[in-house]
N, C-alpha and C positions, 0 to 999 in steps of 0.2 A: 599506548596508542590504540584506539577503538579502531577496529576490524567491524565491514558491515557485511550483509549476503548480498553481494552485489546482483548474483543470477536471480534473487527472490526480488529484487527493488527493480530491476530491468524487465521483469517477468511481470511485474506490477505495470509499470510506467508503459511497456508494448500494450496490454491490455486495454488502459485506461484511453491511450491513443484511438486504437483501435484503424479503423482505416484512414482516419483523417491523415492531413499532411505535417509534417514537422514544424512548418512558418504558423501553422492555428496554433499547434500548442505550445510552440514556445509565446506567441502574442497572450495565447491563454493565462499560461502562469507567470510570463513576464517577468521583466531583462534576467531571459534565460537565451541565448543562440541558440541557432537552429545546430549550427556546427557541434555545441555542448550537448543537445540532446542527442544527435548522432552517435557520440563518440560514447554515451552514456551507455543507448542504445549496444553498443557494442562492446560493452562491457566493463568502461574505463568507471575510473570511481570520481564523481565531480568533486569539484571543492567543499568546503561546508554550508555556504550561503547558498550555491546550488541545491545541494543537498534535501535543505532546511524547505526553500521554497517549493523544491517538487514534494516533499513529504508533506508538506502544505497539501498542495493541487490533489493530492494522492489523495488526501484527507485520512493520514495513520500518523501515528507518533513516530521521530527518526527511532526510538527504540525499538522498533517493526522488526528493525535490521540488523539490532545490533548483536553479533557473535559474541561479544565477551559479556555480556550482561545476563543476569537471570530472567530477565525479563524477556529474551529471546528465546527460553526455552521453553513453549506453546504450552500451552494444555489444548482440551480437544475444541474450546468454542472459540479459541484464538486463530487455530487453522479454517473453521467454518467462515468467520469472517473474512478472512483472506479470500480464500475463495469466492465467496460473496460478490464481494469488492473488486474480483478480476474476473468475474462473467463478463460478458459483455452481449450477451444474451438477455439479461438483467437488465430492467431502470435501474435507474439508483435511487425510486420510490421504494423499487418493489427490495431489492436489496437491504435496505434499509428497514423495513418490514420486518421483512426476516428475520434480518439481525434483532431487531426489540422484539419476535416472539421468541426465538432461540432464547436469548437472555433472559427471559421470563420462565422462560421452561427449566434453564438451568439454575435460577434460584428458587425456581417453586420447588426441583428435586433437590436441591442441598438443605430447604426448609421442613421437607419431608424425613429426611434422613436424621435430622436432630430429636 
């Protein structure tokens, strides 16, 4: 059975909200309840079509979260992006920016090191 980090995908999801109200983003990502985001918000673990759709909304792989996978275990421009992704300080222009000059820097140095 997949185990996901619920306080990382909850810590995402508040983020992404931001101050809006729960009835926007549930309308946002749609037929999600408000009830469902609530309860998520508080820690509960949604079903998987829940799940799927907010990792949708989020715009991450449900892999973001997952604890038993290797693919959960970051390296350092895996955490930058998160970060990124949950400013809220941030457009999601300028985030998004970042993220492709990050990336760029971090294949120019792995092309360097060859």
């Amino acid at each position: 059975m997949a185990s996901i980090d619920i306080e990382k995908f909850v810590h995402l999801v508040r983020n992404k909200r931001g101050k809006r109200n729960l009835r926007d983003i549930a309308s946002e990502i749609g037929e999600v309840s408000i009830s469902t985001l609530s309860r998520i918000e508080q820690g509960k673990i949604p079903d998987l079509s829940t799940y799927l759709k907010i990792c949708e909304w989020l715009e991450v792989s449900p892999n973001e979260f997952d604890l038993n996978s290797k693919v959960s275990q970051k390296n350092h421009m895996d955490e930058i992006f998160f970060h990124l992704r949950a400013d809220q300080s941030l457009s999601q222009d300028v985030a998004e920016a970042l993220t492709k000059m990050i990336e760029l820097a971090y294949k120019n140095s792995e092309s360097l090191k060859k």
